[in-house]
Every structure is written in C-alpha cells, then in structure tokens.
C-alpha positions in Angstrom: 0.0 0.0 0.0 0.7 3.6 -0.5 1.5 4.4 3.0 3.7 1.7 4.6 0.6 -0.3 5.2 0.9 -4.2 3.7 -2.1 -6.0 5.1 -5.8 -4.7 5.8 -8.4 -6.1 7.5 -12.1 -5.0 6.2 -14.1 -6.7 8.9 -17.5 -5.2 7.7 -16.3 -6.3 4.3 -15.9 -9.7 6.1 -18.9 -9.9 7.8 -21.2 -8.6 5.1 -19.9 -11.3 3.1 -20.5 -14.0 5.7 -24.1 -12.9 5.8 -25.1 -12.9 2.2 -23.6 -16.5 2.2 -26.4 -17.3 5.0 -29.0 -15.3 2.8 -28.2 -17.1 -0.2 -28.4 -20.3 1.4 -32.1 -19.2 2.7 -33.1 -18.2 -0.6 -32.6 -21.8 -1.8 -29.0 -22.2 -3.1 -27.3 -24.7 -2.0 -23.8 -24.2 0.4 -22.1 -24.4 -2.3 -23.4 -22.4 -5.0 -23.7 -19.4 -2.2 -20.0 -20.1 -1.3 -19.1 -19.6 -5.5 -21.0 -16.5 -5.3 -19.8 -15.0 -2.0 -15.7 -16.0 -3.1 -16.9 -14.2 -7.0 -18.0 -10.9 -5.3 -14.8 -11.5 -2.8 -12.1 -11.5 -5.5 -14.3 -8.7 -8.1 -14.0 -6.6 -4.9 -10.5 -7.5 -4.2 -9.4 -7.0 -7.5 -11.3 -3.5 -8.3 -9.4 -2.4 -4.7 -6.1 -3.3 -6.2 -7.3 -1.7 -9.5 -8.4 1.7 -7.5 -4.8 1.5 -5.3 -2.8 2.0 -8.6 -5.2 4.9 -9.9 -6.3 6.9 -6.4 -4.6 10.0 -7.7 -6.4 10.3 -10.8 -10.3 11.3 -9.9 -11.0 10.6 -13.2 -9.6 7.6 -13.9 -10.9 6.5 -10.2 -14.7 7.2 -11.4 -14.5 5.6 -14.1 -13.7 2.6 -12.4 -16.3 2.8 -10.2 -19.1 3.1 -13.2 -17.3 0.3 -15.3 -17.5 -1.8 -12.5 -21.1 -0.9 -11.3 -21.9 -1.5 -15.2 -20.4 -4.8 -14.7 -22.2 -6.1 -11.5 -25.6 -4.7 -12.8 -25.0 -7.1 -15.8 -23.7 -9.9 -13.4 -27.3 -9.4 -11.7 -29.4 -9.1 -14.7 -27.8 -12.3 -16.0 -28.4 -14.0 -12.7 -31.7 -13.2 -12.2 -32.6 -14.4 -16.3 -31.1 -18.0 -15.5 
C-alpha cells in the first residue's frame, strides 16, 4: 500500500460477506453455489481495490472505475436473475 501499510483487515467487508452467504443459502441455493457466489464478489471486490490502489490519484480515472464496475455487476445481476 501507499502508505507503509501491507495488510488490511475489512471486517465489515468480512462480515457482510458471511451474511449474504447465509441469505443465499435461505433463498434456496445450496452451500455451495452461495459459497461460488460470496468468493466471485470476494475476489471482483479484491481485485477493483487493487485496481483503485494503482489509480487513487487520478479522480478521473478513479470514477470511471467505479461506473465500469457498477456496469459490470448490474450485468452480473441481470444475467443471474434471467437464468
């Protein structure tokens, strides 16, 4: 990281995640289809952070990532919810 810092800990992140795996689960997927799902959103998120890292000095470059991204989930969901 930018700052000296080489491991962070995003215990909300964490937790979130551990939750929608139990809401999944309730909404009739099986464990391990919610697990696939919960570890897919864990390493998009992962890898838009290490994405955002290189370009946080660039507001515009950092925006634009954010939309492509958003434009990509959206379709993720839209595909989901057609299958």
């Amino acid at each position: 990281m930018t700052i000296g810092v080489d491991y962070v800990i995003r215990e909300t992140l964490l937790s979130s995640l551990d939750m929608t795996g139990e809401v999944l689960q309730n909404l009739g997927l099986t464990f391990s289809q919610a697990s696939d799902a919960v570890e897919y959103f864990r390493e998009f998120d992962q890898k838009l952070l290490d994405k955002q890292l290189a370009i946080h000095d660039d507001q515009t470059k950092l925006i634009a990532s954010t939309k492509e991204a958003a434009a990509e989930l959206r379709g993720l969901f839209e595909a989901d919810t057609k299958a």
